[in-house]
N, C-alpha and C positions, 0 to 999 in steps of 0.2 A: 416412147417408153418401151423396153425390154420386157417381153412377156415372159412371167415366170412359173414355172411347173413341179410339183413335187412328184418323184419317182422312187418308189419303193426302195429303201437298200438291197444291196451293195449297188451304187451308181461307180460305173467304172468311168477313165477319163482317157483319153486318147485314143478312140475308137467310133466307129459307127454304129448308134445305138437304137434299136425298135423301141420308139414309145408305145408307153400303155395306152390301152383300146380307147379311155374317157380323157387324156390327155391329148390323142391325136384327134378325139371328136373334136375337144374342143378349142384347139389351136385351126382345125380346118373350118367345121362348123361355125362356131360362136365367135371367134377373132378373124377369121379370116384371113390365114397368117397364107404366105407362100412361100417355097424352095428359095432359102439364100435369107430368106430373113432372121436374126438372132435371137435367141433362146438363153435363157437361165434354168439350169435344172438345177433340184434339191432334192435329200435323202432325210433329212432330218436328223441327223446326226453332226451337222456342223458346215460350213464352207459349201462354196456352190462352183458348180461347171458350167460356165458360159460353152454354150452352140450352137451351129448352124444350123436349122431346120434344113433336109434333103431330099425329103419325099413326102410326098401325103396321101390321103386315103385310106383303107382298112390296115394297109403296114406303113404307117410312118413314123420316119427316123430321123434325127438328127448326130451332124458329127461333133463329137465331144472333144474339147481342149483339157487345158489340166485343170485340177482343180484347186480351186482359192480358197487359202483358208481366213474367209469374211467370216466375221460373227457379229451380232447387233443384238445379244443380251444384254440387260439390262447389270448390272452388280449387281442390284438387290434383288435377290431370290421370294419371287412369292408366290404362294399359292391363291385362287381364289375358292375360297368355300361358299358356294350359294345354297340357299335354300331354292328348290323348283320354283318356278316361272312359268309362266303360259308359255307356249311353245315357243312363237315367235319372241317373244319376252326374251327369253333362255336363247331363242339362237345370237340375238345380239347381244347380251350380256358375255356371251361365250369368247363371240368377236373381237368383243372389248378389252374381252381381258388377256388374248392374244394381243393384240394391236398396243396392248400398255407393256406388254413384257413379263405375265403371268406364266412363270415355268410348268405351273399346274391348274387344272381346276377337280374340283369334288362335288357332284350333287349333290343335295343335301335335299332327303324325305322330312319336312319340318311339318308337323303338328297344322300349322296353318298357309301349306304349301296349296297352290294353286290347280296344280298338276297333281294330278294320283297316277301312278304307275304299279302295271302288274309286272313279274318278271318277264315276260315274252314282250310288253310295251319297251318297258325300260332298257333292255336288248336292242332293238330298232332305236329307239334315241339317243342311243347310245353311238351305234354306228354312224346313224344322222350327225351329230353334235361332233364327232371324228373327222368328219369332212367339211364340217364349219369351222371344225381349227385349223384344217391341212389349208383351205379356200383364203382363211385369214394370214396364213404365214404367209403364201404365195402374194396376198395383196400387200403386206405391209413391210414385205423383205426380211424376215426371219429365217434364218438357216435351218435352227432345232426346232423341231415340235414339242411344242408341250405337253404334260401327259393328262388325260381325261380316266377319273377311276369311276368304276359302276358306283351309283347312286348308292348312298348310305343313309342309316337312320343317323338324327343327331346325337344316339346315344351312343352306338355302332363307333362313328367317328370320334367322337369322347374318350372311348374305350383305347382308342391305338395310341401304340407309345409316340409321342411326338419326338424324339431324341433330343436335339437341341432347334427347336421350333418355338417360336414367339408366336401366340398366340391371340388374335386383337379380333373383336366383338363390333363390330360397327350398328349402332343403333339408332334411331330418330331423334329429333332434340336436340339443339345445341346451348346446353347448360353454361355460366358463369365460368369461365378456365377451363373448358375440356380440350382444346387448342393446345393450348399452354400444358396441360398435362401432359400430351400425348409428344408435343415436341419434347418435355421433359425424361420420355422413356430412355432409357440406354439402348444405342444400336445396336439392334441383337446381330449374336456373332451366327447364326446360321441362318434357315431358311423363314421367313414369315406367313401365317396362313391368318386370313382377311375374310369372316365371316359376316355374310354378308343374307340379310331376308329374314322371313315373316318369320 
């Protein structure tokens, strides 16, 4: 399997490129990759550039082809809206909902959230939870990154205009026709956000 890496935009193509400091750690380090073996880079903005790894070490480079423009969106546009999570909880929900095709997700400070965050916490988990999504795309072959917004209250997110956003409440309980209902919705024509926790 082709090991793949995301690299900050603008990724250029048809040149010999310096990877970043914690991508070449860990194509030398942790994969144990050597000179002449093949590489996928990503920007997250779309399509990827296949490359040859060229050098390793504190400056290593690979040489860049052009680039493809591959995408593995999903059609349906969703967001996930969680309520916090124990950490570990929250990194693999995060995961998840990369790996399902989640254009977004939103933290949600819920009343009976697990997690309390101060702003300087919520900062740090923030950037953590950033590199759980970049980690996810690279493993699950996503091009775009999805976007992570700072933790909100659920009244905060209430508050924002949705534009044309289908709105769906996911709760415990599976009642008499709730199946049936929900197949019954009309396909919404924009984006959907999927709220989900305590």
């Amino acid at each position: 399997m082709i090991s793949r890496f995301f690299c900050p935009p603008p990724l250029p193509e048809l040149l010999e490129y310096e990877l970043p400091a914690a991508v070449a750690h860990h194509a030398d380090r942790v994969l144990r990759l050597r000179p002449g073996d093949p590489l996928v880079l990503f920007d997250g903005a779309g399509g990827e550039v296949p490359a040859t790894l060229v050098s390793l070490g504190k400056k290593a480079s690979a040489r860049l082809d052009t680039r493809q423009p591959i995408e593995r969106e999903s059609v349906l546009r969703f967001t996930l809206v969680q309520a916090l999570a124990s950490s570990d909880k929250m990194d693999l929900i995060i995961q998840k909902a990369v790996e399902l095709g989640a254009v977004g997700v939103i933290p949600l400070a819920a009343e009976r959230s697990i997690l309390k965050l101060n702003a300087e916490r919520a900062g740090k988990r923030l950037a953590h939870w950033r590199q759980v999504l970049v980690s996810a795309c690279e493993q699950c072959g996503r091009n775009r990154l999805p976007v992570i917004s700072g933790v909100l209250s659920l009244d905060d997110y209430l508050d924002t205009r949705a534009g044309d956003v289908a709105r769906l409440v996911l709760a415990p309980g599976d009642t008499e026709g709730d199946r049936e209902r929900l197949c019954d919705l009309p396909r919404p024509s924009g984006e959907v956000h999927v709220l989900v926790g305590p």
